[in-house]
C-alpha positions as CSV (number, residue, x, y, z in Angstrom):
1,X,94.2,81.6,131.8
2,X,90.8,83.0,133.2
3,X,88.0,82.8,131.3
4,X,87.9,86.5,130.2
5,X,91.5,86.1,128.8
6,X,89.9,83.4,126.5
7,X,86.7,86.0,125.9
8,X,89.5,88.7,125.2
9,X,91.4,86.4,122.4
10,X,87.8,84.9,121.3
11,X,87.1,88.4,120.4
12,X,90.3,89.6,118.8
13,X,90.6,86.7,116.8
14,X,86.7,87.2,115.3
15,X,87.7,91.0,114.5
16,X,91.2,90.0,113.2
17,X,89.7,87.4,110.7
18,X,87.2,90.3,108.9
19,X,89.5,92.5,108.9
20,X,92.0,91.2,105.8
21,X,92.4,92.3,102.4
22,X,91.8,88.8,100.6
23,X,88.7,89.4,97.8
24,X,86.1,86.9,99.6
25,X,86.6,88.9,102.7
26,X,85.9,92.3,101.0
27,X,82.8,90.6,99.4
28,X,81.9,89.1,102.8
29,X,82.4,92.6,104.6
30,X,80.5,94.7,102.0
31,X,77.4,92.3,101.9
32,X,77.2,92.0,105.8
33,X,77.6,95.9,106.2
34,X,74.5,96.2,103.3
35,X,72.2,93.1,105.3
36,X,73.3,96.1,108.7
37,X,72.4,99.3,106.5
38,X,75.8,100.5,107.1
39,X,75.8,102.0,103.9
40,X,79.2,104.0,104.1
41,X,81.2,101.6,105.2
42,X,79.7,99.2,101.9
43,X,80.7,102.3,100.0
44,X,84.0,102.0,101.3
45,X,84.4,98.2,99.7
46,X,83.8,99.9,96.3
47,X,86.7,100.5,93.8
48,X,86.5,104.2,92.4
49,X,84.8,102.9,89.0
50,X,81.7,101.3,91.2
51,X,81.3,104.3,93.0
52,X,81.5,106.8,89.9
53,X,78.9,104.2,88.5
54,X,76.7,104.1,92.1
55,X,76.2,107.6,91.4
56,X,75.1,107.4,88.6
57,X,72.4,104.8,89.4
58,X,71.5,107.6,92.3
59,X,74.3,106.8,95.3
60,X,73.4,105.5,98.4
61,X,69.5,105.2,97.5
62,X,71.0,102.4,95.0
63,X,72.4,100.5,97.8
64,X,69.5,100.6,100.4
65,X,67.5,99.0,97.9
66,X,69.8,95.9,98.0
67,X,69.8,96.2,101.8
68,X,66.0,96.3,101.6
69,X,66.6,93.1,99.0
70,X,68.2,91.5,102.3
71,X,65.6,92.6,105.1
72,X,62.6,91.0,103.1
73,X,64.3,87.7,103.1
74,X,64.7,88.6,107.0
75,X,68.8,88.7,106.5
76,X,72.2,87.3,105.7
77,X,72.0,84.3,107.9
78,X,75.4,83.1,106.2
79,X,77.2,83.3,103.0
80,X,79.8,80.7,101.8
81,X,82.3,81.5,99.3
82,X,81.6,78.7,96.4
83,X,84.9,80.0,94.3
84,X,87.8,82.8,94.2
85,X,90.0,83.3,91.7
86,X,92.8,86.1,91.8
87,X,94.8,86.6,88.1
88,X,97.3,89.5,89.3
89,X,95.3,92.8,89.8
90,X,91.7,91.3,89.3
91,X,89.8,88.5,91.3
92,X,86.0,86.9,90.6
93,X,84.8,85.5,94.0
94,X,81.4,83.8,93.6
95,X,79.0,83.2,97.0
96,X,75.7,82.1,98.3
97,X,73.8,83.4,100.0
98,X,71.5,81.9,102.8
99,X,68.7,84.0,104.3
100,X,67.1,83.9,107.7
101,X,63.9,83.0,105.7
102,X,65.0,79.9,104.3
103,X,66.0,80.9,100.8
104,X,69.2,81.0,99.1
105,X,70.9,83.0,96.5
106,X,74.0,82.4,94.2
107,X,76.1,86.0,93.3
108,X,79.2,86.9,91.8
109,X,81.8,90.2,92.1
110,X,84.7,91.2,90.5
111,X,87.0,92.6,92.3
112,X,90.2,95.2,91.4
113,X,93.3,95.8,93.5
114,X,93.5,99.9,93.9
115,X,96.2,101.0,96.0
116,X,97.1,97.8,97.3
117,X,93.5,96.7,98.3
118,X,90.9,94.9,97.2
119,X,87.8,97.0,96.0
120,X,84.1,95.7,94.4
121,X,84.1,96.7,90.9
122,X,80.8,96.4,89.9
């Protein structure tokens, strides 16, 4: 193969592995679209309970104070899943994080299943 056929598959294969429905991805993709300000697509992590709640606790203000939480520690530099687990429509992942400051952070989410997919609950 030439060596854009292997930068071809390099790049599929990133995009295919954040792209699943398992809970620690979800958790993964919503915190990494907060640490980019990409507030709707967090939103769209949310199950409909956390987003009835994010409003009340004044919508998408709400959530770019947690992405401002993330740009005073200068970023995600990584997060690493520390536990998952699923009992049938519900899932707990707990995760720390590691900032591009140095510092680190433990967290929690539980998750739901609506319509087939994972979703933040809280």
């Amino acid at each position: 193969m030439r060596a854009w056929q292997y930068f071809i598959i390099a790049i599929l294969s990133t995009m295919l592995f954040g792209c699943g429905n398992e809970p620690d991805k979800i958790v993964i993709n919503y915190c990494t679209s907060l640490d980019t300000g990409k507030l709707d697509d967090a939103v769209s992590y949310l199950s409909t309970s956390a987003k009835q709640e994010l409003e009340k606790a004044g919508g998408k203000p709400a959530l770019a104070a947690a992405a401002d939480l993330f740009k005073s520690r200068k970023g995600i530099k990584e997060i690493k899943i520390s536990q998952k687990e699923i009992t049938g429509q519900t899932a707990l992942v707990k995760f720390n994080y590691n900032f591009n400051d140095g510092s680190t952070s433990a967290d929690f989410f539980p998750l739901v299943k609506e319509d087939g997919k994972w979703k933040i609950a809280k």
